[in-house]
C-alpha positions as CSV (number, residue, x, y, z in Angstrom):
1,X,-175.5,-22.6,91.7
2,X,-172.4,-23.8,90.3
3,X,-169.1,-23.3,91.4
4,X,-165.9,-21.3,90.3
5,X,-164.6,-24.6,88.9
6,X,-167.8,-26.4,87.5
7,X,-168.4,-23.1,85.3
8,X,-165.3,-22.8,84.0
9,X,-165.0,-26.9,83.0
10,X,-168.2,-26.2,81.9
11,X,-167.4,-23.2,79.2
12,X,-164.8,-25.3,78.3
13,X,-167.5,-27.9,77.2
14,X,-169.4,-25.1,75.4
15,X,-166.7,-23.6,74.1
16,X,-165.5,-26.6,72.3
17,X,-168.3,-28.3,71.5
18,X,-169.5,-25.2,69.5
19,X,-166.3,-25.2,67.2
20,X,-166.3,-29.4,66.7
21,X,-170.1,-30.2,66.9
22,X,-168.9,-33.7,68.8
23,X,-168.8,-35.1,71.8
24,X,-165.8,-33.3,74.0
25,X,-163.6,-35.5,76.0
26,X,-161.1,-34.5,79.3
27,X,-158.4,-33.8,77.4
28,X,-160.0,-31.4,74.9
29,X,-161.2,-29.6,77.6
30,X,-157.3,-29.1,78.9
31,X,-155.6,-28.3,75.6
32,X,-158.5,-26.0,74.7
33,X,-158.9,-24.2,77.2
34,X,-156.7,-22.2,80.4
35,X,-157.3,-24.4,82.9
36,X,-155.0,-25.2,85.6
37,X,-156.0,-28.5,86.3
38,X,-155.2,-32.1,85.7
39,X,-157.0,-34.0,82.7
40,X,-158.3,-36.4,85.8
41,X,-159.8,-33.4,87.4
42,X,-161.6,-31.7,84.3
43,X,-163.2,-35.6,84.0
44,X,-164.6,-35.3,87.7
45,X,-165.9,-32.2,87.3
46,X,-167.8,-33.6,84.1
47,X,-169.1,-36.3,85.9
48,X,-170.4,-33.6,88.4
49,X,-172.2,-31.6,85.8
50,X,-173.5,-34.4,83.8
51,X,-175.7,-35.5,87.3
52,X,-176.7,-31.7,87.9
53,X,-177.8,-31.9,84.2
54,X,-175.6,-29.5,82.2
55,X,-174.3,-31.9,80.2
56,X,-174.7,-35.5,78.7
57,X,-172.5,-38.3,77.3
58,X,-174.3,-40.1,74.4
59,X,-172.4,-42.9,74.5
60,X,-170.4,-44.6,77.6
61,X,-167.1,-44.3,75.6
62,X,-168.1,-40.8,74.3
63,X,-167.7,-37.5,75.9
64,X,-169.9,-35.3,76.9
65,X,-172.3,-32.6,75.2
66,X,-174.0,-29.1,76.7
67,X,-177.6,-30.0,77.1
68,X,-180.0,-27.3,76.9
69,X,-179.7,-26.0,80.7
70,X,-175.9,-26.7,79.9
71,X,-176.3,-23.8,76.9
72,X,-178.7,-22.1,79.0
73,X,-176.1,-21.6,82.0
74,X,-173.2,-20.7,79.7
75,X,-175.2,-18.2,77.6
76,X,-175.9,-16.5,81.0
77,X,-172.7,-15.8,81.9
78,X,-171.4,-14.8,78.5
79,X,-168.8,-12.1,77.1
80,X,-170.4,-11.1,73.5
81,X,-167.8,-10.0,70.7
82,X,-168.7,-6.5,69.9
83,X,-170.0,-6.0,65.8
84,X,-167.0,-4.8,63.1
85,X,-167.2,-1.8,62.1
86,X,-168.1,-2.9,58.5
87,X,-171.0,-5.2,59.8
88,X,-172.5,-2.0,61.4
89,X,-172.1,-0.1,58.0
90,X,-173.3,-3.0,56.4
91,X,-176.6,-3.0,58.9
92,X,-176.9,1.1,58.1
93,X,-176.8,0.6,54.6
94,X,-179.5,-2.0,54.3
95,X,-181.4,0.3,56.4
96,X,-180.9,2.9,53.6
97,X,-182.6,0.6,51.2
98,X,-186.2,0.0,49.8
99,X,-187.2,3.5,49.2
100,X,-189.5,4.0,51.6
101,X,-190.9,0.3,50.9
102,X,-191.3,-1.2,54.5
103,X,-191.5,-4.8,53.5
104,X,-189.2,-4.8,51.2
105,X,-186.2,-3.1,53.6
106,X,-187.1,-5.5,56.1
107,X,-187.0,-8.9,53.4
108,X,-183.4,-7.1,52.8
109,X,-182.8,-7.0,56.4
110,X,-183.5,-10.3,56.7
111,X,-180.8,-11.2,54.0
112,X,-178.4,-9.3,55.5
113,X,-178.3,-11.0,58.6
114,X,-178.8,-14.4,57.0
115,X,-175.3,-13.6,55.7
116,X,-173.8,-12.2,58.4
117,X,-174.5,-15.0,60.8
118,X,-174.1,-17.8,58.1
119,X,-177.6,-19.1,59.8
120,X,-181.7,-19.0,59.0
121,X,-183.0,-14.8,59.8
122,X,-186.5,-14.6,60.7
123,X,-188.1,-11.3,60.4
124,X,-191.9,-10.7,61.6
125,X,-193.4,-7.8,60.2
126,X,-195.5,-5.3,61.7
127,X,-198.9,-6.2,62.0
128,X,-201.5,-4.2,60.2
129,X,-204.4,-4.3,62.7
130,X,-201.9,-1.7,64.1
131,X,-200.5,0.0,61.7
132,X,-201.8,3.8,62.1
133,X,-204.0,5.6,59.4
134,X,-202.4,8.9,58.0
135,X,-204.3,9.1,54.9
136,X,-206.9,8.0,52.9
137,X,-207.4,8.9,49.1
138,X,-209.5,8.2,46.4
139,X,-209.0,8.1,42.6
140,X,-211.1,7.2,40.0
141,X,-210.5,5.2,37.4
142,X,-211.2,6.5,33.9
143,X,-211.5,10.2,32.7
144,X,-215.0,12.3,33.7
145,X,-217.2,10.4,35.5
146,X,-216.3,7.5,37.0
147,X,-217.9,4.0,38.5
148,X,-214.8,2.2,39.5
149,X,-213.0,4.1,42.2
150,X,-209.4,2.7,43.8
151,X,-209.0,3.6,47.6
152,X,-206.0,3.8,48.8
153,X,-204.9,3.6,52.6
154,X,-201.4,4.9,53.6
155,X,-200.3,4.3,57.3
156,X,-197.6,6.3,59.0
157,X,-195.1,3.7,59.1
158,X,-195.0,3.9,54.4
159,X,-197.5,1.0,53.9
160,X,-199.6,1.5,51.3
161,X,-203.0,-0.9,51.0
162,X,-205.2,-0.4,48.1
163,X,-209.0,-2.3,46.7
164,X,-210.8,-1.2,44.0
165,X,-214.6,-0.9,44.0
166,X,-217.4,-0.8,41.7
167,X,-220.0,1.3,42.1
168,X,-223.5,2.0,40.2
169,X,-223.0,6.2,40.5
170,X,-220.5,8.0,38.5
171,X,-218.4,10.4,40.6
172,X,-215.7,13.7,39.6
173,X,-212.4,13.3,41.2
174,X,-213.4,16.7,42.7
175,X,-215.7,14.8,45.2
176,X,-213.7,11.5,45.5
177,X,-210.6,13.8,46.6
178,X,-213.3,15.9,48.9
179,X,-214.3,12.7,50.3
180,X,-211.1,11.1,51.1
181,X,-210.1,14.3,52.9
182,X,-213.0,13.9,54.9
183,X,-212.2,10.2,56.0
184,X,-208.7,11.1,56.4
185,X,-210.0,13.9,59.0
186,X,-212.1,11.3,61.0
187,X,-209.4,8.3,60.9
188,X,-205.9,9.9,60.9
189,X,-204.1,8.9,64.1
190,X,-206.0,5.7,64.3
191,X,-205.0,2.5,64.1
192,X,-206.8,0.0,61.5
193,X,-208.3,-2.0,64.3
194,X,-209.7,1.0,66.1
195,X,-210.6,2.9,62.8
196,X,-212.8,-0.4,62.5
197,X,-214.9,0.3,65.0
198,X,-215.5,3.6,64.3
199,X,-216.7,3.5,61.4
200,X,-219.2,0.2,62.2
201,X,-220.4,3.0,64.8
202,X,-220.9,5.7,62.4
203,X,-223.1,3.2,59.8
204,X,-224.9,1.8,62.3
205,X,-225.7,5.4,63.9
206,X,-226.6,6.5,60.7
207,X,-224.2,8.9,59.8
208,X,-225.5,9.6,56.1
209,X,-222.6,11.8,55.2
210,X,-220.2,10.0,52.4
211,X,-222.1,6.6,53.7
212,X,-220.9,4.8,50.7
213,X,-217.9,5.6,50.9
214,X,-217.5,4.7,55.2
215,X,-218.9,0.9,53.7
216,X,-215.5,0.9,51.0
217,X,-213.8,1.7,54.1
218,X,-214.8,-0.4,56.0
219,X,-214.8,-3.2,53.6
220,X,-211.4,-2.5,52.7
221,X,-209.8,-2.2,56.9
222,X,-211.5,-6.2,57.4
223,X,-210.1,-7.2,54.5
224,X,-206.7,-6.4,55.9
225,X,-208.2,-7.9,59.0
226,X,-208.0,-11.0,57.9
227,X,-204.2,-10.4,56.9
228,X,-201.9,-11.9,59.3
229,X,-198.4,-10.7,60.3
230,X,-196.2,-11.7,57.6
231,X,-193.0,-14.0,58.4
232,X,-189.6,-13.7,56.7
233,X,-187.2,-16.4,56.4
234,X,-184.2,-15.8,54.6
235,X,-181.1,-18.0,55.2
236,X,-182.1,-21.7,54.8
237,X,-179.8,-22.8,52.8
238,X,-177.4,-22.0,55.8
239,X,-179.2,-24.7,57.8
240,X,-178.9,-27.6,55.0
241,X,-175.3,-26.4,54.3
242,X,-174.3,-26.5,57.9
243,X,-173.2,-29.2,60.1
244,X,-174.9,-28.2,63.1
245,X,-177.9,-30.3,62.9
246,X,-178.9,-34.0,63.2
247,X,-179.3,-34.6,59.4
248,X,-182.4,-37.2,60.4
249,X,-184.7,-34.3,61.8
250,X,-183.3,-31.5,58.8
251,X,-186.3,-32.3,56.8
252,X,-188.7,-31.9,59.6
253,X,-187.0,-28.3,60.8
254,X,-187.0,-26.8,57.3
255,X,-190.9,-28.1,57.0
256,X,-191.3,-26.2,60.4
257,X,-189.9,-23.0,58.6
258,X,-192.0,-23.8,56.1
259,X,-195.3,-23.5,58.2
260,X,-194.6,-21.0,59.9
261,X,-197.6,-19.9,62.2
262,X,-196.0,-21.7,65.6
263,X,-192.8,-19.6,64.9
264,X,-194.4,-16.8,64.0
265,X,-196.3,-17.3,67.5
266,X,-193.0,-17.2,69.5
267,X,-191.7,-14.3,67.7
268,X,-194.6,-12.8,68.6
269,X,-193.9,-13.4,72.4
270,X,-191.0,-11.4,72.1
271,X,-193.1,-8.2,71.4
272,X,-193.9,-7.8,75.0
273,X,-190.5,-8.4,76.2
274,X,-187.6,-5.5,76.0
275,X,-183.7,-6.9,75.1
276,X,-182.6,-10.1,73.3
277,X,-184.5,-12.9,74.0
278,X,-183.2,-16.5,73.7
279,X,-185.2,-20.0,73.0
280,X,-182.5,-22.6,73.4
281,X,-183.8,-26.1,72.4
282,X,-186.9,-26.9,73.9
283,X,-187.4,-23.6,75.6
284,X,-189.3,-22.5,72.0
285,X,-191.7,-25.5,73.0
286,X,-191.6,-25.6,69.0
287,X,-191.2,-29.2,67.8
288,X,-189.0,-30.0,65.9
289,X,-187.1,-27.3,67.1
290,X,-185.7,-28.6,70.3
291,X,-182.3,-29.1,68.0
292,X,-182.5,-25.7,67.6
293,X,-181.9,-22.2,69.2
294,X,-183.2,-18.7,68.2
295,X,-182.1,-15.7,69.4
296,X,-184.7,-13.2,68.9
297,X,-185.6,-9.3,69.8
298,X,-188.4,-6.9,69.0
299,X,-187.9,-3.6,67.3
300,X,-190.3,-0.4,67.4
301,X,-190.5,3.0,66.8
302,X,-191.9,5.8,68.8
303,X,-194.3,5.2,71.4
304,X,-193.7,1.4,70.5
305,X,-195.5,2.1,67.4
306,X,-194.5,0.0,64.1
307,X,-193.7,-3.2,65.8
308,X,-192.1,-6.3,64.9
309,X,-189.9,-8.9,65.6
310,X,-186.4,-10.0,63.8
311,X,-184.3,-13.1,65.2
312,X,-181.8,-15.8,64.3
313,X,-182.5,-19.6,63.8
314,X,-179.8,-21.9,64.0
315,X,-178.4,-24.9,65.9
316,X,-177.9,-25.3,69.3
317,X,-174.0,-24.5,69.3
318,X,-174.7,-21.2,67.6
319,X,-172.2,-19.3,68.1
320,X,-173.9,-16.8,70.3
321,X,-171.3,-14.2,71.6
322,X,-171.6,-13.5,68.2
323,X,-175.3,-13.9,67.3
324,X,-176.3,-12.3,70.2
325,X,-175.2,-8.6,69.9
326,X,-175.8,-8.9,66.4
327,X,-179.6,-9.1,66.7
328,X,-179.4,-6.6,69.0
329,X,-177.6,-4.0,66.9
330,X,-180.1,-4.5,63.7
331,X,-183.1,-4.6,66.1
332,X,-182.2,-1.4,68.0
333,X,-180.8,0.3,64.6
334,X,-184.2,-0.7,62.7
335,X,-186.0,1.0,65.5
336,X,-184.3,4.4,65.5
337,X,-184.9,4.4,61.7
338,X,-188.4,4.2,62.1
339,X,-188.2,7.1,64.6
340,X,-186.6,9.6,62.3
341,X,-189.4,8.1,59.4
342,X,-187.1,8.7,57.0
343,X,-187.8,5.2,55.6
344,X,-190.9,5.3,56.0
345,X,-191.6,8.7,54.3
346,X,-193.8,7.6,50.9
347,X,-197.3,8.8,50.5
């Protein structure tokens, strides 16, 4: 536990080091900051945190930098700067966009808080093992009678997935539509994972009633099976324009981005946590990302339905009293939209 004095010395640090990006000295501590202590003071208490591990000095005749507990301890302890008004108008009116196209509010989303936070936005999209099934419908393709038959799928948060299939009978649209009613009966409510195993029940009890059509089903719920959660990255230029980072390990953080699955893993990690979560340094136990922080939060709608994750990727010296209630305004705002599924309101 650190004391009254260490803390405040410590802020200092933080504080300073987040503006410069360099090693902070004494002195910089005492012009920066509203301490009412003596340069030669400030330097004790340094030394002090620099053996209790909150901070670090790179070089002998350097001064000293927050290490990750350092960022950890000042995070904790924290005042965030409320939103402007015109960023949360900004926020709303991205939510307003898309036309009932999930992924492509979310990609804009993702844009928007690239720019607010002049840093990388990464946005994990719902998965669709649990998206829920509110209807199914089939169409054929051609006039009359028809042997290629599109099947479309359309869960209750707007997505739409679709296959085509081929078929040696000829059906009317009068039966396909009679048909799709009758799957949208037995799977509405379910989600695509648990619609799966229905319907592998149904075949394999031999349910003979529109069997061909519970196979296209079927064959069309594993194919999205073998979908996974989609990750958004908007923002990297941010990174490369920044000066935030050790230019030596850019290249490997941006090829991290470019990968993907380990930081779509820790996203996910956030969906069983409430509130903002933070990853400073290595707390993502993401390499390279130990240079790097992200400051994450999950977002649903009702019953925790139409989940995902959205977050911000930057450097260690984000500025997080910003960053912070920023991710936690678009998460919270993205989930009351999907409650009033207004956005989500395409069939």
């Amino acid at each position: 536990m650190l004391s009254k004095r260490q803390s405040q010395v410590l802020k200092g640090v933080v504080d300073t080091y987040i503006q410069v990006g360099e090693p902070v000295g004494s002195a910089t501590v005492c012009r920066s900051s509203d301490l009412s202590i003596s340069s030669a003071t400030v330097r004790q208490v340094m030394v002090e945190l620099d053996q209790l591990g909150y901070l670090y000095q790179p070089h002998t005749s350097a001064g000293r930098i927050p290490t990750d507990r350092g960022f950890r301890a000042f995070v904790d302890s924290l005042d965030v700067i409320p939103l402007s008004d015109d960023e949360r108008a900004l926020i709303i009116k991205t939510l307003n966009t898309g036309d009932g196209d999930v992924d492509l509010t979310l990609k804009e989303m993702s844009r928007i808080l690239a720019l607010i936070s002049q840093q990388a936005c990464l946005v994990l999209t719902p998965g669709l093992e649990n998206a829920v099934i509110r209807k199914v419908q089939l169409v054929g393709l051609g006039s009359g009678k028809c042997s290629r038959i599109l099947m479309l799928l359309v869960s209750d948060s707007g997505q739409l997935l679709n296959r085509i299939f081929s078929t040696n009978n000829k059906y009317i649209q009068k039966d396909l539509d009679r048909f799709g009613g009758e799957l949208s009966t037995r799977l509405a409510g379910l989600t695509l994972r648990q619609a799966r195993k229905k319907l592998v029940t149904e075949l394999a009890d031999g349910v003979e009633a529109y069997h061909i059509v519970c196979k296209w089903m079927l064959d069309l719920v594993f194919q999205v099976s073998m979908t996974n959660d989609q990750l958004i990255i908007n923002g990297r230029s941010n990174l490369i324009g920044g000066s935030g980072f050790n230019q030596a390990r850019l290249s490997e953080i941006l090829e991290a981005l470019e990968e993907k699955r380990h930081l779509a893993d820790l996203l996910e990690n956030c969906l069983q946590v409430d509130g903002v979560q933070l990853f400073i340094g290595t707390e993502s136990q993401v390499c390279p990302m130990d240079e790097c922080s992200v400051v994450a939060a999950k977002f649903a709608g009702p019953e925790d339905q139409r989940f995902g994750t959205m977050g911000v990727l930057g450097p260690m010296r984000l500025n997080y009293a910003r960053i912070i209630p920023l991710v936690d305004y678009a998460a919270k705002a993205l989930g009351e939209r999907f409650s009033q599924d207004l956005v989500f309101s395409r069939v």
